[in-house]
RODO-2510 file (C-alpha; in nm, 4 decimals, decimal comma):
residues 176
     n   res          X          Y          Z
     1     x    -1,0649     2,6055     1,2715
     2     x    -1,3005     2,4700     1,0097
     3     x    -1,5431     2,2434     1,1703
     4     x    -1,6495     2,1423     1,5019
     5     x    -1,7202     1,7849     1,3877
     6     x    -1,4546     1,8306     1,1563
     7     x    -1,2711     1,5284     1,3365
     8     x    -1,5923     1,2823     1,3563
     9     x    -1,5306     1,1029     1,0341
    10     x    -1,2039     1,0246     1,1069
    11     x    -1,3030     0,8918     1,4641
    12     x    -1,5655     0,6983     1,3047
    13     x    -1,3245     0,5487     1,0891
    14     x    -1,0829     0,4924     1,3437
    15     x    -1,3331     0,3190     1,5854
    16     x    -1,4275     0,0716     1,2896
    17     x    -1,0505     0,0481     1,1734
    18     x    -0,9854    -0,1257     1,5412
    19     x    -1,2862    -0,3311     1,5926
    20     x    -1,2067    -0,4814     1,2142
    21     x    -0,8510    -0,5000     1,2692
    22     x    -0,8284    -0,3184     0,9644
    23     x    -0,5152    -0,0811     0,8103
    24     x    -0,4989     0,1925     0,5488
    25     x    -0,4005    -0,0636     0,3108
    26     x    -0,6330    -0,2689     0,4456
    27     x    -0,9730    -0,0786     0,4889
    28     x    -1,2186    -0,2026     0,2222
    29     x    -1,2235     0,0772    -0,0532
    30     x    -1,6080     0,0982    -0,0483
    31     x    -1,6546     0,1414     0,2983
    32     x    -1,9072     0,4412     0,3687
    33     x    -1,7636     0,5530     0,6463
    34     x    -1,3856     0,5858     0,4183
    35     x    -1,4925     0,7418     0,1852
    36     x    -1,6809     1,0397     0,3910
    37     x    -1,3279     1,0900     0,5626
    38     x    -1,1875     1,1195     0,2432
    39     x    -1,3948     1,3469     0,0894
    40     x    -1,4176     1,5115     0,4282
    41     x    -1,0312     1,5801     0,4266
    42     x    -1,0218     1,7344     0,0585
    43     x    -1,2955     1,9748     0,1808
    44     x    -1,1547     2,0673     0,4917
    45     x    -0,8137     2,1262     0,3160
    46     x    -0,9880     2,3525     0,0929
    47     x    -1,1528     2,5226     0,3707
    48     x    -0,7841     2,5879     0,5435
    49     x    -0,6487     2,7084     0,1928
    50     x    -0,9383     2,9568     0,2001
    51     x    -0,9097     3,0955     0,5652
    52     x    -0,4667     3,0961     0,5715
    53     x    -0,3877     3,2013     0,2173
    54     x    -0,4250     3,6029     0,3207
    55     x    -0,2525     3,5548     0,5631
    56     x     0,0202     3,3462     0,3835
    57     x     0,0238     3,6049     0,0819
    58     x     0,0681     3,8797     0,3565
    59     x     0,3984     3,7156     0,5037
    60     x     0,4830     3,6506     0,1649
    61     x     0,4898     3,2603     0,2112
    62     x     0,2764     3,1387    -0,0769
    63     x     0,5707     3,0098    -0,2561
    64     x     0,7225     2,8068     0,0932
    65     x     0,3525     2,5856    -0,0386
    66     x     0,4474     2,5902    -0,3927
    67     x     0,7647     2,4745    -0,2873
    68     x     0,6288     2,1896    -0,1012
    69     x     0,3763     2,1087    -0,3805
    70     x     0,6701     2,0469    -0,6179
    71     x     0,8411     1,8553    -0,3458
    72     x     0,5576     1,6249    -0,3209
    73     x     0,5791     1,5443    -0,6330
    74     x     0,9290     1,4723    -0,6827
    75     x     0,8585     1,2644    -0,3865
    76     x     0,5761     1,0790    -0,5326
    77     x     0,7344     0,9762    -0,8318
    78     x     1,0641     0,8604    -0,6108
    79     x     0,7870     0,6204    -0,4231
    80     x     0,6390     0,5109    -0,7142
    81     x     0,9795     0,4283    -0,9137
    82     x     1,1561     0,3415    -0,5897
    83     x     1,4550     0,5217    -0,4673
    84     x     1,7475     0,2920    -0,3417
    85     x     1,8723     0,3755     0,0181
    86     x     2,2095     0,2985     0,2205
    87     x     2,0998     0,0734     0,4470
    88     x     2,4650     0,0149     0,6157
    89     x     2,5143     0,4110     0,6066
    90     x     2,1759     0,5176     0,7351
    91     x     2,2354     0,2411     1,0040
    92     x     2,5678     0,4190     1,1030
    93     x     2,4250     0,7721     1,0574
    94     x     2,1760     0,6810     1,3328
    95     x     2,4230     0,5334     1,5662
    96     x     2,6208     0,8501     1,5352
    97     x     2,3349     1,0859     1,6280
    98     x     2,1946     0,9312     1,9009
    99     x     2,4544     0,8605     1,9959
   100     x     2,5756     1,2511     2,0044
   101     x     2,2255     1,3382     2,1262
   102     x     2,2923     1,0678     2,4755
   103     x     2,6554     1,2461     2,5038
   104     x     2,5183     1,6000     2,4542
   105     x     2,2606     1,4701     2,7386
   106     x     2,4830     1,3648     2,9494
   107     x     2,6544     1,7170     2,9196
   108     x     2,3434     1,9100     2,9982
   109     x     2,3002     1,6971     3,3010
   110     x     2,6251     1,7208     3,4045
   111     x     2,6846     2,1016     3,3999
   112     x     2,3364     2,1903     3,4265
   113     x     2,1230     1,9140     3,6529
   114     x     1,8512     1,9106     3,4045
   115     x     1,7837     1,6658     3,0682
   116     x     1,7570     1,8173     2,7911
   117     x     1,4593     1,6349     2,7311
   118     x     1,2395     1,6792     3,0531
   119     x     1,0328     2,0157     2,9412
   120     x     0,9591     2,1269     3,3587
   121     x     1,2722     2,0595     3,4634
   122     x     1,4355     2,2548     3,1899
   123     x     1,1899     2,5484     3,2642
   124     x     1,2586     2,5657     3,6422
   125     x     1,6017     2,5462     3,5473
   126     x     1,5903     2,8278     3,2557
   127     x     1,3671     3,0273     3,5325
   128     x     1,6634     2,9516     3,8013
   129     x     1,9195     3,1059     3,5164
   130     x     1,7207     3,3616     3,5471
   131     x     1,4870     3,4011     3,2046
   132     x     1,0962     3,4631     3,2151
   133     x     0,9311     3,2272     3,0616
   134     x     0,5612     3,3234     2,9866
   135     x     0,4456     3,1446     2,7405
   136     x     0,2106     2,8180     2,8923
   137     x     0,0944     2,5136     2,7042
   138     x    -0,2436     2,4522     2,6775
   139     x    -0,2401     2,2052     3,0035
   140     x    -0,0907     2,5357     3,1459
   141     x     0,2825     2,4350     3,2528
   142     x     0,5216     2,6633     3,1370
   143     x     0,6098     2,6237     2,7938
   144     x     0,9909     2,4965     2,6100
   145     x     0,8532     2,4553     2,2259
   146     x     1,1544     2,5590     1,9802
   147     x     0,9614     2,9145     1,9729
   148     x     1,0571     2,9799     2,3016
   149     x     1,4182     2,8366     2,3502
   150     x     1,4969     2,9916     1,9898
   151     x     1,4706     3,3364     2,1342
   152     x     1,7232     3,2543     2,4225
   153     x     2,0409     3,3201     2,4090
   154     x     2,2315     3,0676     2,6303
   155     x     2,3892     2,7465     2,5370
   156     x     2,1246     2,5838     2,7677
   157     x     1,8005     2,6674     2,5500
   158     x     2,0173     2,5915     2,2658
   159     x     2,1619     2,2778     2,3123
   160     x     1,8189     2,1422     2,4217
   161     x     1,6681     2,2735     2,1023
   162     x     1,9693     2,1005     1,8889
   163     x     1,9497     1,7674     2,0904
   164     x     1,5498     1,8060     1,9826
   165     x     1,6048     1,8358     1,6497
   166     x     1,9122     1,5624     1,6186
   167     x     1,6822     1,3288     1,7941
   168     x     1,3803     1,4185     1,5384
   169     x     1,6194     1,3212     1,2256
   170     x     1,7631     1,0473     1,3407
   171     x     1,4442     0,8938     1,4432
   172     x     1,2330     1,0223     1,1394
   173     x     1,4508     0,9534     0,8500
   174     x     1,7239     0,6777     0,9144
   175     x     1,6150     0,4627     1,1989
   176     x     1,3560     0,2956     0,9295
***
């Protein structure tokens, strides 16, 4: 959207991050090569601000960023104070959403053939039900994002779409 070679610096520093053996936290902080992607991504932000923020002032969603800026900050200062967690409830959280999201599964499966979680099998089967599906993904098969099941109205499209996001939770925020 920005650059063509927009993504070299960071597969330069990726290529010299393996054959170092070298981390974020461990990169040296005067490698060349770091500090171009990081001056690269600052730019390229900008660049994105620049080209989206019409369009983001259009759909009136400027303050959906603002929002997130003051997010990031409260979030910032939570990581730099420390914020104490539940360990035994975030533990128990987990085990209770996955282990909804394998009984939901085993539901889908049951009364519809199909996981919830294989994306062409759910399409044949959303196609057998009887819905067009025309939206492809760029390697062309036909495509289940959220966009697409949101718009269909059968506990099917739905329940795959809930097991998705149950799954992203539980693995994103209380499995660490």
């Amino acid at each position: 959207l920005v650059d063509p070679h927009a993504d070299m610096a960071q597969g330069q520093l990726d290529t010299a991050m393996e054959r170092q053996g070298w981390t974020y936290a461990t990169v040296p902080v005067d490698f060349p090569v770091y500090w171009a992607y990081g001056g690269l991504d600052a730019v390229y932000t900008a660049r994105l601000w620049e080209q989206f923020v019409p369009e983001l002032q259009a759909r009136g969603l400027t303050s959906v960023y603002h929002l997130d800026l003051c997010v990031q900050e409260l979030l910032t200062r939570m990581e730099e104070r420390g914020c104490l967690t539940d360990i035994p409830y975030a533990e128990e959280q987990y085990e209770i959403f996955t282990r909804w999201c394998t009984e939901t599964a085993r539901w889908v499966q049951d009364n519809y053939g199909v996981s919830p979680t294989s994306n062409k099998k759910l399409a044949d089967k959303l196609q057998e039900l009887g819905f067009t599906l025309s939206v492809r993904t760029e390697s062309g098969a036909l495509s289940v994002a959220a966009e697409v099941l949101r718009q269909l109205d059968h506990p099917l499209p739905q329940t795959a779409l809930r097991v998705r996001q149950i799954s992203k939770i539980a693995s994103t925020y209380l499995r660490n």
